[in-house]
C-alpha positions as CSV (number, residue, x, y, z in Angstrom):
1,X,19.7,-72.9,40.8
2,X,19.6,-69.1,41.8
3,X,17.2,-67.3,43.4
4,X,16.1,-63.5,43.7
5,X,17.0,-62.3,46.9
6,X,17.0,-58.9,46.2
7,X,15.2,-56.1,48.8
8,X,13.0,-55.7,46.0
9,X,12.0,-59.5,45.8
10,X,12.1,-59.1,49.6
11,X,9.7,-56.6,50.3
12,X,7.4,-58.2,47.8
13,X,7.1,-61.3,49.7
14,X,6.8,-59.7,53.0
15,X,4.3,-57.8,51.5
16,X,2.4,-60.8,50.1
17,X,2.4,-62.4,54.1
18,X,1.2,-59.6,55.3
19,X,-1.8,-59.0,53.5
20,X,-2.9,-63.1,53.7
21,X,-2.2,-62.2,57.2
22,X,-4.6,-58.6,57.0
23,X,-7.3,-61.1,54.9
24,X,-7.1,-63.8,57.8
25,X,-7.6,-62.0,61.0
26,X,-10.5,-59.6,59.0
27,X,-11.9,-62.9,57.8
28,X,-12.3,-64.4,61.3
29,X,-13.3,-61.2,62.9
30,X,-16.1,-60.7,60.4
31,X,-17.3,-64.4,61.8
32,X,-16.4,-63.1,65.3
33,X,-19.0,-59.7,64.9
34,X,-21.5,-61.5,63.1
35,X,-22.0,-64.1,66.1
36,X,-25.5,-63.5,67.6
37,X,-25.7,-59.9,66.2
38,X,-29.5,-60.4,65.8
39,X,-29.8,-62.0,69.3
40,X,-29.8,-58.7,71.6
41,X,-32.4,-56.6,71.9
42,X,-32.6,-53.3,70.0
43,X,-31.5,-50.6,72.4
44,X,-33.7,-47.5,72.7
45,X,-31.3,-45.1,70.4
46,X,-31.8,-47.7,67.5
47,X,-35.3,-48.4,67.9
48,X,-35.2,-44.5,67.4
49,X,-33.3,-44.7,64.2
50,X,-35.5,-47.6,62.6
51,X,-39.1,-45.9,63.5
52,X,-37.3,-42.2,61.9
53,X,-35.8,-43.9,59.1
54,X,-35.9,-41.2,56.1
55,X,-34.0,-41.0,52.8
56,X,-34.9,-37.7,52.4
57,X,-32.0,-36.3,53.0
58,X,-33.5,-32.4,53.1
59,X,-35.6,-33.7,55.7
60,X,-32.4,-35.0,58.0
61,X,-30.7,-32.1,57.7
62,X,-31.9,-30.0,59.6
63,X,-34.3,-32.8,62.0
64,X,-33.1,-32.6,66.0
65,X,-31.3,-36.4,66.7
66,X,-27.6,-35.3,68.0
67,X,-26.0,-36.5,64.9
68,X,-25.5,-34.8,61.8
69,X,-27.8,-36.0,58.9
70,X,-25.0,-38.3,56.6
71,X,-25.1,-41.5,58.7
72,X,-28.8,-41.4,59.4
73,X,-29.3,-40.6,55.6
74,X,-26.7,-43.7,54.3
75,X,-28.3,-46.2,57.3
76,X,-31.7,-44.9,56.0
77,X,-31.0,-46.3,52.2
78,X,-29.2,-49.3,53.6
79,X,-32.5,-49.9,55.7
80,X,-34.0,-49.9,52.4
81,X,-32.4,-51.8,50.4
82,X,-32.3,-54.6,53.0
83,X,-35.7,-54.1,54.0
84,X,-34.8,-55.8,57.3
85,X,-34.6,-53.9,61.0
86,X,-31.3,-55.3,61.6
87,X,-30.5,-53.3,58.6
88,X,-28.2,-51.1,60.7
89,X,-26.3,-52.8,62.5
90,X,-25.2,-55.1,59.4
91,X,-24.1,-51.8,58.0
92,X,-21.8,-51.4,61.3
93,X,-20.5,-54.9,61.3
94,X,-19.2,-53.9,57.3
95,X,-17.8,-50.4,58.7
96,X,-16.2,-52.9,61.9
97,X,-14.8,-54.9,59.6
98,X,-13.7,-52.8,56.7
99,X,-11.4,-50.7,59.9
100,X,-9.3,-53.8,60.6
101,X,-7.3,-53.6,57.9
102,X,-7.0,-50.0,58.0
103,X,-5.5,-50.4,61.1
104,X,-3.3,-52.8,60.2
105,X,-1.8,-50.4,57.8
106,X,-1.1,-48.0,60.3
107,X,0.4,-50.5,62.7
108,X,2.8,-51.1,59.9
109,X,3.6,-47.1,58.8
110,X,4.3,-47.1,62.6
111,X,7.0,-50.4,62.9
112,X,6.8,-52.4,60.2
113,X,4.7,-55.4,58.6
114,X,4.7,-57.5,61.8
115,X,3.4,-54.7,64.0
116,X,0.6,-54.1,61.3
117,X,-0.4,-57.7,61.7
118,X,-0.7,-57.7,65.5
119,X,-2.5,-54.3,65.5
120,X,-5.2,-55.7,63.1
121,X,-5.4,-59.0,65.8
122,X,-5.5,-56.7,68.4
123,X,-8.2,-54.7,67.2
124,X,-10.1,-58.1,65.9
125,X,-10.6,-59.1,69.2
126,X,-11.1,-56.1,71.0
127,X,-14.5,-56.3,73.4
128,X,-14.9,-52.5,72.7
129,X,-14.7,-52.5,68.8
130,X,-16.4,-55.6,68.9
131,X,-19.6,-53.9,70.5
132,X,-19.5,-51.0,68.4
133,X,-19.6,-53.3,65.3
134,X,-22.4,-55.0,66.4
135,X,-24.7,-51.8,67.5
136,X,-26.5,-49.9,65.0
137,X,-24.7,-46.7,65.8
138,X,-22.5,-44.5,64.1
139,X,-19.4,-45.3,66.3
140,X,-18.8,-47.9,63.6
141,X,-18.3,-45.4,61.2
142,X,-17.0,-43.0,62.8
143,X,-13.6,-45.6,63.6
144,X,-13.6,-46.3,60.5
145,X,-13.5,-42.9,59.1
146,X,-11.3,-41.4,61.8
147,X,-8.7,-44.3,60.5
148,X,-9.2,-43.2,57.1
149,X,-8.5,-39.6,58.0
150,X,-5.5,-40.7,60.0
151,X,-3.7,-42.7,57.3
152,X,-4.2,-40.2,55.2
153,X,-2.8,-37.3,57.9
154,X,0.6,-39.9,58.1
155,X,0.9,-39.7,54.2
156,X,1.0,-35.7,54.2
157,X,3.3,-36.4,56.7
158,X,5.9,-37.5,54.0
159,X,3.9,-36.4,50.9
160,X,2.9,-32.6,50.4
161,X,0.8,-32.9,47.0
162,X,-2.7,-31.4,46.3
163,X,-4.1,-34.8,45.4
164,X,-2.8,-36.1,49.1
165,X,-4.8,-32.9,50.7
166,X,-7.6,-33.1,48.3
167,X,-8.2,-37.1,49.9
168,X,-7.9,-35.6,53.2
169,X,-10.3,-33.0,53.0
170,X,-13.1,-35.4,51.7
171,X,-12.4,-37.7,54.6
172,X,-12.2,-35.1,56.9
173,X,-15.5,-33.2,56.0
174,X,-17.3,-36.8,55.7
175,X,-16.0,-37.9,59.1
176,X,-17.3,-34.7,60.6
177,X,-21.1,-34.9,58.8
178,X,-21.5,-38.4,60.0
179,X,-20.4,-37.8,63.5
180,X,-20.1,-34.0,65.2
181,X,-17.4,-34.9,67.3
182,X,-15.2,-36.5,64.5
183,X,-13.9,-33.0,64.4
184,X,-12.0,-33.7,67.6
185,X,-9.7,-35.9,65.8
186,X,-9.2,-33.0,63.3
187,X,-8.3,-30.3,65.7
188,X,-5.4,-32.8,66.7
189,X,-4.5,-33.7,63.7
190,X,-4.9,-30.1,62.1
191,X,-2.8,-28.9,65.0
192,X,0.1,-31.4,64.7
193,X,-0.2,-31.3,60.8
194,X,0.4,-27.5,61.1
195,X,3.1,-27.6,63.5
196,X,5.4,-29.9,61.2
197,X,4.6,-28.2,58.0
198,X,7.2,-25.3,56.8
199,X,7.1,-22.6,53.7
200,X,5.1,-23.8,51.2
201,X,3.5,-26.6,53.0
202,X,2.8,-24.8,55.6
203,X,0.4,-22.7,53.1
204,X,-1.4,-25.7,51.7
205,X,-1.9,-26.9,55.0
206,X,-3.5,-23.1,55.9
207,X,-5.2,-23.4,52.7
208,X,-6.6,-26.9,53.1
209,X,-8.3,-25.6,56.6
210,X,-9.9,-22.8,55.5
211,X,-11.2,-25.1,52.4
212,X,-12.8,-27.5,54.8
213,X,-13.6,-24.5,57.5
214,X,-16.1,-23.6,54.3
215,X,-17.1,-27.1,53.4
216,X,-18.3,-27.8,56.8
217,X,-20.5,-24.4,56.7
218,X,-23.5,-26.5,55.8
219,X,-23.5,-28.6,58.5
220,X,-23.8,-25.6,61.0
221,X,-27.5,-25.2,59.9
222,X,-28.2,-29.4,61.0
223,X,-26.2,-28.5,64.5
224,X,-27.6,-25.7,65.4
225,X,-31.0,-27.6,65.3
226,X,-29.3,-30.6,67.6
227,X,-28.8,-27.7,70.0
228,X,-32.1,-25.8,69.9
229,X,-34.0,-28.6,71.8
230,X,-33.1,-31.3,74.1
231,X,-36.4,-32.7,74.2
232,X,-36.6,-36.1,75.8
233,X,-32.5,-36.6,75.5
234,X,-31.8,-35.9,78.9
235,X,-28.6,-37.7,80.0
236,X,-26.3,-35.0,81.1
237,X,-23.0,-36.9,81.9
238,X,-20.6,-34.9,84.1
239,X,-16.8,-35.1,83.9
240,X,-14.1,-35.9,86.8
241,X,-10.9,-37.7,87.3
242,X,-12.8,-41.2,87.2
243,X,-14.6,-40.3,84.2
244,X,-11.6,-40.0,82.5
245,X,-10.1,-43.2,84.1
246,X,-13.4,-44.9,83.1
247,X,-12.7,-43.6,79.4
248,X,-9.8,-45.5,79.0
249,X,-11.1,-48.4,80.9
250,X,-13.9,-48.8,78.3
251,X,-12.0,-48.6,75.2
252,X,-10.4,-51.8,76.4
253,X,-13.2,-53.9,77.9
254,X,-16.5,-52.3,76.8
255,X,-17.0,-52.2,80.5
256,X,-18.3,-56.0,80.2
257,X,-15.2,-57.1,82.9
258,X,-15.6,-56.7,87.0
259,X,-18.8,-54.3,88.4
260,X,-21.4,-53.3,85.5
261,X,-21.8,-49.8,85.1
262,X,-24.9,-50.0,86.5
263,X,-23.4,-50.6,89.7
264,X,-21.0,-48.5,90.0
265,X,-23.6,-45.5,88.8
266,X,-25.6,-47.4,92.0
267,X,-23.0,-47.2,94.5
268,X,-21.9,-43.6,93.5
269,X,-25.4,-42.4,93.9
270,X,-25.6,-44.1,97.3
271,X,-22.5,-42.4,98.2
272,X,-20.3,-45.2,97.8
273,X,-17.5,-43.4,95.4
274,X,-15.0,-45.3,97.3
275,X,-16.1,-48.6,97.3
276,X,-17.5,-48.4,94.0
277,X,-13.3,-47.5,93.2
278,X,-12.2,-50.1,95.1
279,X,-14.2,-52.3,93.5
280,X,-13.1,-51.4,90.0
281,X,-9.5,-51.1,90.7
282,X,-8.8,-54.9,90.8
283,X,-10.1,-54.9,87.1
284,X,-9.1,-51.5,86.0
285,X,-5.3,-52.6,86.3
286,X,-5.5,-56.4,85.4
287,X,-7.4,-54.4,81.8
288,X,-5.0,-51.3,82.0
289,X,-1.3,-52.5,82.9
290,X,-1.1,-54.6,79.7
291,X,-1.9,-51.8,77.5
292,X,1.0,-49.7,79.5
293,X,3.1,-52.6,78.7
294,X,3.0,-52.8,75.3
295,X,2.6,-48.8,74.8
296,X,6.3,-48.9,76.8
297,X,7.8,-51.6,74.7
298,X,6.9,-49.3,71.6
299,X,7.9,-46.1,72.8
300,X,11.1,-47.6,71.8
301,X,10.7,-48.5,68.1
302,X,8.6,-45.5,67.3
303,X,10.4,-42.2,65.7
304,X,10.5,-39.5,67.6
305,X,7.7,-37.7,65.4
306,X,5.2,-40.7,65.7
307,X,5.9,-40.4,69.5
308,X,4.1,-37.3,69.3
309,X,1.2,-38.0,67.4
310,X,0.3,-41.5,69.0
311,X,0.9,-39.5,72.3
312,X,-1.3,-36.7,71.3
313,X,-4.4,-38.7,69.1
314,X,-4.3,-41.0,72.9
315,X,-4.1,-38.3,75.4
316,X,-5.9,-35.2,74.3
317,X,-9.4,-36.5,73.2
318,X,-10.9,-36.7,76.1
319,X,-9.5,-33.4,76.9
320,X,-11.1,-31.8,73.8
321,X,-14.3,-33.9,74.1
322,X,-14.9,-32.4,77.5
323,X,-14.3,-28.9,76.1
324,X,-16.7,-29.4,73.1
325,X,-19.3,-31.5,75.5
326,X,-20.1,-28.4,77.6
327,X,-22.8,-27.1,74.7
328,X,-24.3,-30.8,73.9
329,X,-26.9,-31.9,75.6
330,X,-26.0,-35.4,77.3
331,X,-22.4,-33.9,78.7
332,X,-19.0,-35.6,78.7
333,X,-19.7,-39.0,77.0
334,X,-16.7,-41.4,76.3
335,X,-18.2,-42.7,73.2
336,X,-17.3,-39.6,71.5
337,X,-13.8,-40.7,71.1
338,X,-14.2,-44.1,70.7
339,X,-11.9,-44.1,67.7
340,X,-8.9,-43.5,69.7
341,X,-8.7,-47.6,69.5
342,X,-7.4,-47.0,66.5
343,X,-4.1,-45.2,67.5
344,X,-3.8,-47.1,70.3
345,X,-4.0,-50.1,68.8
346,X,-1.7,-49.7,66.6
347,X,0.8,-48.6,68.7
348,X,0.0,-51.7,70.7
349,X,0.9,-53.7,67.9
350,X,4.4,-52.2,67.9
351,X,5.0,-53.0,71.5
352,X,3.7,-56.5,70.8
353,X,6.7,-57.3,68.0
354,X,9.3,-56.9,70.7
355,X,7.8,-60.0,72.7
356,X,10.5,-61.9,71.4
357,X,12.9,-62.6,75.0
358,X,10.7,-60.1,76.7
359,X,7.7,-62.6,78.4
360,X,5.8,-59.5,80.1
361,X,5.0,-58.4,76.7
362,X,4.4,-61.6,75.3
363,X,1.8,-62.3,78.5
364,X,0.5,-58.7,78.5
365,X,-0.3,-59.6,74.4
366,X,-2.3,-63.0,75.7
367,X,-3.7,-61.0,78.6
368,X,-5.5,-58.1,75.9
369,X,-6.6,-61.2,73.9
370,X,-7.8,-62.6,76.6
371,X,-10.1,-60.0,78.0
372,X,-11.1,-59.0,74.7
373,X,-11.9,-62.5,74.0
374,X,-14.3,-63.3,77.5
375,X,-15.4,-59.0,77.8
376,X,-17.4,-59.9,74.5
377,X,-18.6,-63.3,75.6
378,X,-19.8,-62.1,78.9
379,X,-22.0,-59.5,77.1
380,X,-23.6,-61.9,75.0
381,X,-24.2,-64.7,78.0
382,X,-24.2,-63.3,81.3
383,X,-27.4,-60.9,81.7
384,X,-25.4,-59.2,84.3
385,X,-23.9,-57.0,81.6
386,X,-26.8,-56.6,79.6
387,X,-28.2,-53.1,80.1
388,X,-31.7,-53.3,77.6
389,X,-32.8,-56.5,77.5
390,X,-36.6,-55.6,76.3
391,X,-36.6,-59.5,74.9
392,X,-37.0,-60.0,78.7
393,X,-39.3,-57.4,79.2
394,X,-42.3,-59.3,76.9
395,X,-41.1,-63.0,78.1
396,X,-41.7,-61.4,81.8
397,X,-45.2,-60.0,80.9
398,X,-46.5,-63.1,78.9
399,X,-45.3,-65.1,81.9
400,X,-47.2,-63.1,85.0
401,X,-50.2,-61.7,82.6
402,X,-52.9,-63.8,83.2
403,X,-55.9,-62.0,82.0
404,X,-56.9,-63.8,78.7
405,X,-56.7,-60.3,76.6
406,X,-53.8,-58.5,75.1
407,X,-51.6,-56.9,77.9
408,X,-51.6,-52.9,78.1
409,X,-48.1,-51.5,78.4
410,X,-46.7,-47.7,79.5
411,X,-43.4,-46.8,78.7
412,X,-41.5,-43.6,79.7
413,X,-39.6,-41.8,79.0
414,X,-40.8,-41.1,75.4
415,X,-37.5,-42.0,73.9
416,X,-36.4,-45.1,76.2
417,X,-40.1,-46.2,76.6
418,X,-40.4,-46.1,72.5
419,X,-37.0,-48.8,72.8
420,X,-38.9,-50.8,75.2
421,X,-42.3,-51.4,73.7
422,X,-40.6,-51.4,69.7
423,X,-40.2,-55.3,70.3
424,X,-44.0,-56.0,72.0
425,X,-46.5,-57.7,70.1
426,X,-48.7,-56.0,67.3
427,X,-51.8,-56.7,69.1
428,X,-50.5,-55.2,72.6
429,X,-51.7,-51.6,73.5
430,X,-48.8,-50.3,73.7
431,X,-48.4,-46.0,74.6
432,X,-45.2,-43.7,75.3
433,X,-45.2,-41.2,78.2
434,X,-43.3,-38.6,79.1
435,X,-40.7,-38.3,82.1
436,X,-38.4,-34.7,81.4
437,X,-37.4,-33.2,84.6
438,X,-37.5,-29.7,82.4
439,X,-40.9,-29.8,81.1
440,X,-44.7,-30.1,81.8
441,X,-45.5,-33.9,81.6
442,X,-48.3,-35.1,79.4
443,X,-50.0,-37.5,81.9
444,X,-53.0,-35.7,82.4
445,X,-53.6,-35.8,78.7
446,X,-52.5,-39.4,77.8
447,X,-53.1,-41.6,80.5
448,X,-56.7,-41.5,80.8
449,X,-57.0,-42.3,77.0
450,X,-54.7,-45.2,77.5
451,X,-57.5,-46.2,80.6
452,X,-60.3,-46.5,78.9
453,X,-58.4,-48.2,75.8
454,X,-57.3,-50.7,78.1
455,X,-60.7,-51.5,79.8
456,X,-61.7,-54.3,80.5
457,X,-58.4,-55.3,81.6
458,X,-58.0,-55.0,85.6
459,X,-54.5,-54.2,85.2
460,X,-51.4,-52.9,83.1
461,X,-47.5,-52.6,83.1
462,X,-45.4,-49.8,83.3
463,X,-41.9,-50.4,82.0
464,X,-39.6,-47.3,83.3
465,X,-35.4,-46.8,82.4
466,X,-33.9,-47.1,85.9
467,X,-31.8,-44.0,87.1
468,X,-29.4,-43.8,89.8
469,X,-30.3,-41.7,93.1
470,X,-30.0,-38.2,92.5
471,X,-30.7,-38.3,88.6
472,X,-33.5,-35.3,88.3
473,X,-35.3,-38.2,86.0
474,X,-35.2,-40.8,88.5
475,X,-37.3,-38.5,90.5
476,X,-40.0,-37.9,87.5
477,X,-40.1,-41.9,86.7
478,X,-40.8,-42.3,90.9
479,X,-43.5,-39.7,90.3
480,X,-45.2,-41.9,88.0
481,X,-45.0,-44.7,89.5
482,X,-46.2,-43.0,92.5
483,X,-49.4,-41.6,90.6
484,X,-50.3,-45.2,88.8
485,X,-49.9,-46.6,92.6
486,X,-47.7,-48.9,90.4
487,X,-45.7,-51.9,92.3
488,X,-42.3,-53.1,91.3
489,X,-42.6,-56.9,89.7
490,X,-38.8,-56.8,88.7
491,X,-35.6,-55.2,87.7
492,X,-34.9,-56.7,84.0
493,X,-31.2,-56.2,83.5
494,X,-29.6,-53.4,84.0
495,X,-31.8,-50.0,83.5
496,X,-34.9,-51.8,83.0
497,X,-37.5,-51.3,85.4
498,X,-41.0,-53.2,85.1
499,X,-44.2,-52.3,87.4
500,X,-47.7,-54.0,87.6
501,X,-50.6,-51.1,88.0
502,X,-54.8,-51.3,88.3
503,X,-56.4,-50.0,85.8
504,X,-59.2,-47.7,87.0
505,X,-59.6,-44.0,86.8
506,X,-58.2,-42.9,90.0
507,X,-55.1,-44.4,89.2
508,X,-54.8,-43.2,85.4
509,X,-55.6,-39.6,86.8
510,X,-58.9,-37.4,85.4
């Protein structure tokens, strides 16, 4: 009996393993992001997105919210079709899991069908792309777009036709309307596209940027109004050497491993930077030295010209991120090139196929699982990590409240305080303030309404986000608590900050 062992017959086969591979791993990371994504809290930024939900999509364009208007518009229809407030972050759990293999298929144009399988497993289990799939954001999207963009920036590599630019220039232009800052992954690959290309491709290539310089001309009219008015965004994040150590840090835990952010802000704004670093460091290079592992073990199976580009789509984000964040409101934010997993990932899974005799890779492989594995377990179970928990904020008021009438609850500022009553009962008086260190408050106007509403009560709650020392809106929040004579009850997780007030006149101002 013969049989076909031809490359043809080969390659089939090897294709056929890989893809019930692709539809394994996506299978059990679908189950993996779907796990308790209803149980947290909705965080202030998608309360925002569920009270402003419009399908109007004249209206989004040109309506101040930091993003441009496609992924508010798409979440807004998927919002109602659903009809469900956890419309948006099912949406991001499709977008999660629709990326894996997408990345897969990178990992193998990079080393073949084995390294395409361990970059989707790789990315399955990663903490970071884990969160982002189960937050009703765009980061979702944006990964999943910016890997689109990318395989299809690898095919021109090899294939020059109008049809191959054509799919790029509709990936590229959506990337950029869902997310602003998806046009940092088409600066690098515009750049490293335009440095390969030669003669006639190098026309197209010219030709394909102007096309899409155009395209993106009516976005301009949606960012300008992001810019025009911070309002109550104010977050400015500066930049320094740890920022961009913290960066790379994230992508790999989601910051859910060793000290919570919220420490470390604490410590730096008590003048701890050093301790805050020491305390870090133990974690940073258990999380950090297997991903320098496995990127050394593929440095040597990659070609020379995917050297460049993996180096380049790994390296220069944060770079270009920091020179684009000087004209956005909240600063230098790492989340802004959260699809850099992608490229890293992949080449990960090319340093993880040469584990074979080599047992630092093959541990450096179980160490990434690992922490991927028990990052994402301790955000769900330890409330250490947990930065909104506004579930606890109304199971800590029905518990101390004991005045047998509907509790009264402030929350500033407008933005984080709309986040942190959403999730109150119906029947609670609930009322926003504001807390902008750049602008006149509206106390005097609001809280004596919200007095007499509350009467009879004796007293009310004041639910604040917590600031480290030094932020100009810690100082505002303090101000308020200092004019409600307002006394901290507790700290409920991370940035939460709850207070206990009298109700009387004196205290809720004239």
């Amino acid at each position: 009996m013969s049989s076909d062992t031809s490359p043809q017959s080969r390659d089939r086969s090897c294709g056929r393993v890989f893809w019930m591979a692709i539809v394994i791993i996506t299978a059990l990371a679908a189950g993996w992001r779907a796990w308790r994504i209803e149980t947290p809290s909705f965080d202030n930024d998608e309360v925002w997105q569920i009270v402003h939900c419009e399908t109007d999509l004249t209206k989004q364009w040109y309506r101040h919210d930091n993003f441009p208007p496609l992924y508010h518009w798409v979440v807004s229809l998927f919002f109602a079709a659903a009809k469900t407030d956890q419309a948006a972050r099912w949406f991001s759990l499709l977008c999660g899991v629709a990326t894996i293999p997408l990345v897969g298929m990178l990992g193998r144009r990079l080393g073949g069908a084995a390294a395409g399988v361990a970059a989707a497993g790789l990315i399955a289990v990663s903490a970071n792309h884990v969160l982002m799939s189960q937050l009703g954001r765009a980061y979702a999207p944006l990964i999943l777009l910016a890997a689109v963009t990318m395989l299809l920036a690898w095919r021109l590599r090899e294939r020059d036709s109008w049809g191959d630019w054509a799919a790029f220039l509709i990936a590229a232009w959506t990337l950029v309307a869902t997310h602003y800052f998806g046009g940092v992954l088409l600066i690098i690959l515009g750049g490293l596209l335009l440095a390969e290309k030669r003669g006639k491709a190098l026309g197209r290539a010219i030709a394909a940027a102007v096309i899409l310089a155009i395209a993106g001309l009516p976005l301009v009219g949606s960012l300008r109004a992001d810019l025009a008015d911070s309002g109550e965004f104010f977050h400015h994040v500066g930049f320094d050497s740890e920022a961009y150590a913290m960066g790379y840090l994230w992508l790999v835990t989601g910051n859910t491993l060793g000290p919570s952010v919220s420490d470390l802000r604490e410590m730096t704004s008590l003048g701890q930077k050093r301790e805050a670093i020491v305390a870090m460091a133990p974690w940073a290079l258990a999380a950090i030295a297997p991903v320098a592992v496995l990127l050394l073990a593929a440095w040597g199976r990659l070609k020379s010209g995917d050297r460049v580009w993996i180096a380049a789509l790994v390296l220069a984000p944060p770079l270009v991120v920091l020179a684009a964040s000087s004209v956005v409101s909240t600063g230098f934010t790492y989340r802004y090139y959260v699809w850099v997993l992608v490229p890293l990932t992949a080449a990960m899974g090319v340093g993880a196929t040469t584990m074979r005799g080599r047992p630092i890779v093959m541990a450096s492989t179980t160490a990434l699982i690992a922490f991927g594995v028990g990052a994402t377990l301790n955000r769900h179970l330890d409330p250490y990590y947990c930065e909104n928990d506004f579930h606890a904020v109304a199971a800590l008021i029905e518990r101390l409240d004991l005045e047998n009438k509907p509790p009264a609850v402030l929350g500033a500022p407008l933005h984080y305080g709309e986040g942190a009553l959403y999730g109150l009962p119906d029947d609670w008086l609930k009322l926003t303030v504001s807390a902008h260190p750049e602008a006149e408050q509206d106390w005097d106007a609001k809280l004596p309404d919200f007095a007499r509403e509350a009467a009879p009560r004796e007293t009310a709650w004041l639910v604040t986000q917590w600031f480290p020392i030094g932020h100009p809106q810690r100082a505002v929040c303090d101000r308020l608590v200092e004019r409600l004579n307002a006394n901290l009850v507790e700290r409920v997780s991370s940035t939460v900050m709850v207070y206990r007030f009298a109700i009387d006149q004196s205290a809720a101002g004239p």
